[in-house]
ZAKOLPA-861593 format. One record per residue: residue in three letters; x, y, z of N, C-alpha, C in turn. Coordinates in pm, whole numbers, plus 50000, padded with zeros to 5 digits. Layout:
BEGIN
ALAXYZXYZXYZ
...
//
This chain:
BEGIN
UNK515366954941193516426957841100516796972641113
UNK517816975141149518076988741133517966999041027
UNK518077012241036517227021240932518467020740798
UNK519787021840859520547024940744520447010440643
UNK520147000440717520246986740597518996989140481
UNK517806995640537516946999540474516947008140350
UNK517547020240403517997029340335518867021140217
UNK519757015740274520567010240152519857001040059
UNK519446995840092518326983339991517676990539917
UNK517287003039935516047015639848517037019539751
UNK518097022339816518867030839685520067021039632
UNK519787007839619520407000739550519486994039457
UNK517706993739522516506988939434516947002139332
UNK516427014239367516547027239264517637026239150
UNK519067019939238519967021839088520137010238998
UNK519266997139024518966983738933517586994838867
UNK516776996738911516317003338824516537011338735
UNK517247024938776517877027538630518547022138520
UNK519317010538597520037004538515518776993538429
UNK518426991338495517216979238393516446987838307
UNK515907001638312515697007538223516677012938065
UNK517507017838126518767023038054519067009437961
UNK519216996437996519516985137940518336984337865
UNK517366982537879515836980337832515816989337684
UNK516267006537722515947011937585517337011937507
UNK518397006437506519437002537440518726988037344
UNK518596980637400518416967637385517126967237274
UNK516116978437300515096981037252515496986937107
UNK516236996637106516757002636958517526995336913
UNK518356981736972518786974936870518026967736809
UNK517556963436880516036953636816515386961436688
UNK514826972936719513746979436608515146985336508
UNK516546989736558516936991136468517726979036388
UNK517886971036374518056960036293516966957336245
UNK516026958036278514876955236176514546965236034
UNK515056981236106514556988736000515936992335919
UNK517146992935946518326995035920518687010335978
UNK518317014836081518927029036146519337022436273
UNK520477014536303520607013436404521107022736534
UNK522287031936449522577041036546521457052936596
UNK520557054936501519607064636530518637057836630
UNK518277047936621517227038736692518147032736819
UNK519227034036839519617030136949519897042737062
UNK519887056636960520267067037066518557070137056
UNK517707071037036516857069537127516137059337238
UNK516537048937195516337037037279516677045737428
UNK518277047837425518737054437555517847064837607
UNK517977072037513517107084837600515717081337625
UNK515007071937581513717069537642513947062537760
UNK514477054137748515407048337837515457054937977
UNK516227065137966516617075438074515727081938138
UNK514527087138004513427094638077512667091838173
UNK512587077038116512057066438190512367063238348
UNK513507060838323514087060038462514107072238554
UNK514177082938524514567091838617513007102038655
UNK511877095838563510727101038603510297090938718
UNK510967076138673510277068238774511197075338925
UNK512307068738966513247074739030512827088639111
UNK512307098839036511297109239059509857102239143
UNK509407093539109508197093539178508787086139295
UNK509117076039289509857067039414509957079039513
UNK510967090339497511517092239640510687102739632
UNK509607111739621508577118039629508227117939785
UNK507757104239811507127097739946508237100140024
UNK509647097940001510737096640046510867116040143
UNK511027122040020510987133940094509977139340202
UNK509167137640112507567144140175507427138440337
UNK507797130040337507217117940435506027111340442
UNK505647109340362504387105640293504637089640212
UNK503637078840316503787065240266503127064140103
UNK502047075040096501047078539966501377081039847
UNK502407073739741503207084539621501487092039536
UNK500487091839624499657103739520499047116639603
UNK500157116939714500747128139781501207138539693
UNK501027149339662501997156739614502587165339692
UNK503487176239713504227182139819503867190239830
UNK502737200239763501677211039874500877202139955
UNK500577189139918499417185740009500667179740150
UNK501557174440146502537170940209502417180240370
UNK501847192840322502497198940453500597205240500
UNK499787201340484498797204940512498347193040604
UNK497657192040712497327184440799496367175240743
UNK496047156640842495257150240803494007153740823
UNK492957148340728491607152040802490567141340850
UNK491627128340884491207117840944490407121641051
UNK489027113441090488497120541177488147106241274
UNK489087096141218489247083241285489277085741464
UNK489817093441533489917095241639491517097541683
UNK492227098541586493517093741630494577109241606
UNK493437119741618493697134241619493787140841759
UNK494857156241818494687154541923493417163441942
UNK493007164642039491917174042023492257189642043
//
C-alpha cells in the first residue's frame, strides 16, 4: 500500500477522534446537565473536557509520528540518543 494512503487513514483516524471526543463531552453535559438543571454550564464544560481530551490524545498519537519512534513511551530526548540493543543488529 503506498505511504500517502497510509498517511491519510492516520489523519482521518486522528480527526474521528477528535470528533468522537468533542461529541462525547457535549453529549456528556447534556446528560449530567438535565439531570442537575445547569445545562448550559454543564455542557460548556462537557466541551472543553472534551477538547482536552482530544488534543492530549492527538498529542500522544503523533509523538511516535515525529520522533520516529514505533514506542509512544519514547519521549523526544530519548528519541535522539542511540539504541542499546545489544541483539547483534548494531554496526560494530
Amino acid at each position: 500500500m503506498p505511504q500517502w494512503i497510509i498517511t491519510a487513514l492516520r489523519l482521518t483516524g486522528l480527526g474521528w477522534f477528535v470528533a468522537v471526543c468533542i461529541v462525547l463531552g457535549i453529549l456528556g453535559g447534556l446528560w449530567l446537565g438535565n439531570l442537575t438543571g445547569q445545562v448550559a454550564l454543564l455542557v460548556l464544560v462537557g466541551t472543553v473536557l472534551g477538547s482536552v481530551v482530544a488534543f492530549y490524545g492527538v498529542y500522544r498519537m503523533i509523538i511516535p509520528a515525529v520522533y520516529g519512534s514505533n514506542s509512544p513511551d519514547r519521549s523526544p530526548d530519548q528519541a535522539n540518543k542511540p539504541c542499546t540493543d545489544r541483539g547483534g543488529n548494531e554496526p560494530s
